[in-house]
C-alpha positions in Angstrom: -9.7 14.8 19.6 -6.2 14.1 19.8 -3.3 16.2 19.0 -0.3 15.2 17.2 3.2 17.1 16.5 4.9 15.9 13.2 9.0 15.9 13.0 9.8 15.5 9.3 7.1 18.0 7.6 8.5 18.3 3.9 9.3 14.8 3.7 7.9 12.4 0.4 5.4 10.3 3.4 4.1 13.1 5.4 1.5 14.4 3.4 0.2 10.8 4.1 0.5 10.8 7.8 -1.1 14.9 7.3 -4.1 13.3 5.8 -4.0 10.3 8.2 -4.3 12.3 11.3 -7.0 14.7 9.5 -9.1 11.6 8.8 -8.7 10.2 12.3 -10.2 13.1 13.6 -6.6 14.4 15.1 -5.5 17.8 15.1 -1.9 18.5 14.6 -1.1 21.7 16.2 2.9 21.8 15.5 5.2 20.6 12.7 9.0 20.9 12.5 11.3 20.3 8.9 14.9 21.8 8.1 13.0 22.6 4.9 10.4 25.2 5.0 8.5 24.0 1.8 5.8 22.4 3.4 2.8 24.1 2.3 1.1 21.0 1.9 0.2 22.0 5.7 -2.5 24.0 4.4 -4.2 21.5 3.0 -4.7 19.9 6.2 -3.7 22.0 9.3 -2.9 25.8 8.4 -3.1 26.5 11.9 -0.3 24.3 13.0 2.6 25.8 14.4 5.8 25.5 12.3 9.5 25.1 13.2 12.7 24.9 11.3 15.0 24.7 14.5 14.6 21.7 16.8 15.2 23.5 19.7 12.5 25.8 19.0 10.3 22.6 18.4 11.2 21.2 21.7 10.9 24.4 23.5 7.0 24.8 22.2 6.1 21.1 23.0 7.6 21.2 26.2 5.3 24.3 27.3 2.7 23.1 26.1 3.5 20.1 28.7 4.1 22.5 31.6 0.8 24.5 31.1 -1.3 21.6 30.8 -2.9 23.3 27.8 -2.9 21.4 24.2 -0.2 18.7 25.9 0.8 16.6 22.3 -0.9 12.9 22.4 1.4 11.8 19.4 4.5 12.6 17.8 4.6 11.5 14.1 8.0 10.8 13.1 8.7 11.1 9.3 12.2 12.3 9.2 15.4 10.6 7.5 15.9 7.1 9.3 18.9 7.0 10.9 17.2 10.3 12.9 14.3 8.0 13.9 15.7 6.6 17.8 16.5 10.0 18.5 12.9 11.4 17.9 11.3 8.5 19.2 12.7 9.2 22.6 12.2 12.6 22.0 8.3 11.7 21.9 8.4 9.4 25.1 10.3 12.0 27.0 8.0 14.6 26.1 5.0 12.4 27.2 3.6 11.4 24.3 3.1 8.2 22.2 4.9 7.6 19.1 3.8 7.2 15.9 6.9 6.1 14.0 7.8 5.2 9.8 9.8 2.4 8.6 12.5 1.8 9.6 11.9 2.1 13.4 15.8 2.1 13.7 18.6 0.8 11.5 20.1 -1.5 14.0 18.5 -4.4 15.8 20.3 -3.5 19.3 18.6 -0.4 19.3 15.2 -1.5 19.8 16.3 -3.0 23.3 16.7 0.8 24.2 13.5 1.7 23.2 11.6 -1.3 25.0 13.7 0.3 27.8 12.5 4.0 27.1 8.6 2.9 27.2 9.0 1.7 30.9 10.9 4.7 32.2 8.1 6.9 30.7 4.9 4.7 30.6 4.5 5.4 27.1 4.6 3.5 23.4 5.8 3.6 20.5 4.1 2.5 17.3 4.8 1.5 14.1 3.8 1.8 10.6 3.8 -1.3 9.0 0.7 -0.5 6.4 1.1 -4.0 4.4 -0.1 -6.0 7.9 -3.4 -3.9 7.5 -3.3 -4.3 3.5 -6.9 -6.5 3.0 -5.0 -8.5 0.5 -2.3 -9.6 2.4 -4.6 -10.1 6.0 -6.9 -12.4 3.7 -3.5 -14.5 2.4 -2.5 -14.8 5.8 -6.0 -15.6 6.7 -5.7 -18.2 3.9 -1.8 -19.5 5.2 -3.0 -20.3 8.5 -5.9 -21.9 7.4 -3.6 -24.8 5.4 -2.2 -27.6 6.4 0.8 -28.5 4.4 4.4 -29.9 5.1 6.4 -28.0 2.0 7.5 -24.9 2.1 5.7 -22.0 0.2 7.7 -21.1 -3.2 7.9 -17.3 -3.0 9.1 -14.5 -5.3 9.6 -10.8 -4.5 10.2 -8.2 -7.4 10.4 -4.3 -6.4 12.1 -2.2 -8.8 10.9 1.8 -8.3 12.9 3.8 -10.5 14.6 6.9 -8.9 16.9 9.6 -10.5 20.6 11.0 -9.9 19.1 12.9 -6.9 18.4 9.9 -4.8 22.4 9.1 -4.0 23.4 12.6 -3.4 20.8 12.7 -1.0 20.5 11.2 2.4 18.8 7.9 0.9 22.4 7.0 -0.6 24.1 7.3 2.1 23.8 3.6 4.0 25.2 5.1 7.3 21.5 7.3 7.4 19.8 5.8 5.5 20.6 1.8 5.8 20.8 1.1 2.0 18.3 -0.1 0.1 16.9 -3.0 1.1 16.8 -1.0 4.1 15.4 1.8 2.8 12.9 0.5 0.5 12.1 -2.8 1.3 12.5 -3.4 5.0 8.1 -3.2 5.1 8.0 -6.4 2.7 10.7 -8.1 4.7 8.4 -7.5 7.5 5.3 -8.5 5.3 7.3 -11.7 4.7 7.6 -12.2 8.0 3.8 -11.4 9.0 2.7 -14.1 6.3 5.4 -16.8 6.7 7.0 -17.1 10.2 10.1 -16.7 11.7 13.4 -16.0 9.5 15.7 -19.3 9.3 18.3 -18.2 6.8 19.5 -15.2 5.0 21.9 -15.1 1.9 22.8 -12.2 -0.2 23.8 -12.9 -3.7 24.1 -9.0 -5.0 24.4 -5.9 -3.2 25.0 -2.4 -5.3 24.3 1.4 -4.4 20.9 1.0 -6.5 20.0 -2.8 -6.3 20.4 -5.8 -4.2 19.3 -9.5 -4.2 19.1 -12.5 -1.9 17.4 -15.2 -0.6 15.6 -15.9 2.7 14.0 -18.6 4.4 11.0 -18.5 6.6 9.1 -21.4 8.6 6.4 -21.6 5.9 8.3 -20.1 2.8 11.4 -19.9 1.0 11.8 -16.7 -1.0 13.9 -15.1 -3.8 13.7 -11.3 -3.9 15.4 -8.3 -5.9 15.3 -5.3 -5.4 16.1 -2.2 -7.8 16.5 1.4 -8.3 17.3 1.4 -11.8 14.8 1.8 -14.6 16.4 -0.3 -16.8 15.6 -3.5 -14.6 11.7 -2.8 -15.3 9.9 -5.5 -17.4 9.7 -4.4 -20.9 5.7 -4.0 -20.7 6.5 -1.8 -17.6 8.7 0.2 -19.7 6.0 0.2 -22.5 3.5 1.4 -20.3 5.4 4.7 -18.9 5.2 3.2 -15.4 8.1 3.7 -13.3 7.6 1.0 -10.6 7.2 -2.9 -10.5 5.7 -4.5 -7.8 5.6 -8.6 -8.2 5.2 -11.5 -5.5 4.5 -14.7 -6.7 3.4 -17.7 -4.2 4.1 -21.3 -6.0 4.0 -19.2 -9.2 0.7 -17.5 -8.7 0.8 -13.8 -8.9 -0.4 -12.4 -5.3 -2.3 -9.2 -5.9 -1.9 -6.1 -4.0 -1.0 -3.6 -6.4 -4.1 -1.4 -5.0 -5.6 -0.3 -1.6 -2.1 1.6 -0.7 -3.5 5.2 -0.4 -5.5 4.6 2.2 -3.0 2.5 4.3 -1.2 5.6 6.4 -5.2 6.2 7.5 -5.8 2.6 8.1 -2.7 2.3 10.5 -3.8 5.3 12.5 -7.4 3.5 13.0 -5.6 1.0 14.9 -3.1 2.8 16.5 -5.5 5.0 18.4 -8.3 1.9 19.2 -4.8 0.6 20.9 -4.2 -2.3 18.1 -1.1 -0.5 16.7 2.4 -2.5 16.0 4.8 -1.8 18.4 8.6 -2.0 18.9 8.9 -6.1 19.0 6.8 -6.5 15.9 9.5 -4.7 14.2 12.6 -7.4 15.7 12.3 -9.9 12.9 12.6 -7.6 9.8 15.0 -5.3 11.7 17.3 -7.7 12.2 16.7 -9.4 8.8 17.9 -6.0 6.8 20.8 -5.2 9.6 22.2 -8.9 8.2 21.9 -7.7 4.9 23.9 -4.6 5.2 26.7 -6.4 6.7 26.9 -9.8 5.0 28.9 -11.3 1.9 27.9 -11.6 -1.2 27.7 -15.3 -1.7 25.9 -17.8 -4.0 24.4 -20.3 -1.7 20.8 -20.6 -2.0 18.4 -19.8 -4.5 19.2 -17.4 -6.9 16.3 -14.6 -7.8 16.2 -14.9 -12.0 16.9 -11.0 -12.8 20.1 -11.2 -10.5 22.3 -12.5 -13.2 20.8 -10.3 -16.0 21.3 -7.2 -13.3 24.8 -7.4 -13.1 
């Protein structure tokens, strides 16, 4: 049995990683949140020690180090992003692996660091990247490799998932903590992108907003038009019609890829592989890093391909 601390308890994914770690056959004897709501705990670990102070936290793992007793395997990392480098070497220094959500870090410079930090201490830090491990996606890339064509793949992302007022008076709207949104919310399909279709070749943006954003992107095997949206009034009418609040679409040469299910699982799927050694580590993360970094700080222009909802979005 391994034992896992958690930093980011009352989070949105950490009931995932909660359930993850249960199902993996881990037992995660401390947590630490800000926040104390997170009786979700219960439902997994009720005896897992609970901190709202970080210095507290740190204090209690680092005995638990010096006595040799219940010494922390993994550090689960669910807090805001722009906190994630910092709690990562928190985890390394501490002796334990890392076991960190997406984004590792905002900026692409800061992954030298850590590459840096797993020598000094002779441990690693892992990923979740839970579309790699999604069967539908593993089979298309299966299916990618498997061609032999000279034209480029015709690709299409659409992610709209609808959020209220709270999300920009909180620290997802602020881009400094956050990275922005196609940071924020799409930074695991840029990386899916690049799993499936190679190495990134260009990058234009053609809209950028608090709550949406648009550009295009070019890959060895693929070029692809994406948007990306906050707002509920960017949802296909039959979304809308529906009550659904999110829209997932890639198309591939105009044929619909399906993934919309298998996701639940995912977290647990990850944490299979990260402990039989298979996890993603800090250079898998390079290309899409980088990819949303470029984002964040280029203009809008209108070279390249134009995703179709971008003009209706403005």
């Amino acid at each position: 049995m391994k034992n896992f601390a958690l930093i980011g308890a009352a989070g949105y994914i950490a009931p995932r990683h909660m359930k993850a770690i249960s199902e993996t056959g881990g037992n995660l004897i401390a947590a630490l949140d800000p926040n104390d709501s997170v009786g979700i705990i219960d439902s997994h670990f009720p005896d897992a020690h609970f901190f709202t102070e970080f210095e507290r936290f740190d204090r209690h793992i680092d005995k638990l180090r010096r006595d040799g007793e219940g010494q922390v395997d993994y550090v689960s990392i669910c807090s805001p992003n722009y906190l994630h480098d910092s709690h990562m070497r928190f985890a390394l220094r501490s002796g334990a692996d890392a076991i960190c959500e997406k984004p590792l870090v905002l900026n692409p410079w800061n992954l030298d660091g850590l590459v840096e930090m797993e020598s000094d201490t002779g441990r690693k830090i892992n990923t979740i990247l839970q579309l790699r491990v999604h069967p539908s996606i593993t089979a298309l890339r299966d299916k990618i490799r498997s061609e032999a064509r000279d034209e480029k793949y015709e690709v299409d992302l659409t992610y709209i998932t609808s959020r209220g007022r709270w999300y920009l008076q909180s620290w997802k709207g602020d881009e400094r903590k956050s990275g922005g949104i196609a940071t924020n919310i799409g930074v695991h399909f840029f990386d899916m992108l690049y799993f499936l279709f190679g190495d990134l070749q260009e990058n234009f943006v053609h809209l950028k907003e608090p709550t949406k954003a648009a550009g295009y992107l070019e890959y060895e095997k693929a070029r692809c038009r994406w948007f990306m949206s906050l707002e509920a009034s960017d949802l296909p009418a039959s979304v809308k019609a529906n009550q659904q609040r999110t829209y997932r679409s890639i198309t591939m040469d105009g044929q619909e890829i399906e993934f919309s299910g298998g996701f639940t699982d995912l977290h647990t799927r990850s944490y299979e592989e990260i402990l039989a050694g298979r996890g993603y580590g800090v250079e898998a993360n390079r290309c899409a890093i980088e990819a949303v970094s470029a984002i964040r700080s280029a203009p809008v222009v209108t070279s390249g391909e134009r995703h179709p909802l971008v003009s209706s979005a403005k």
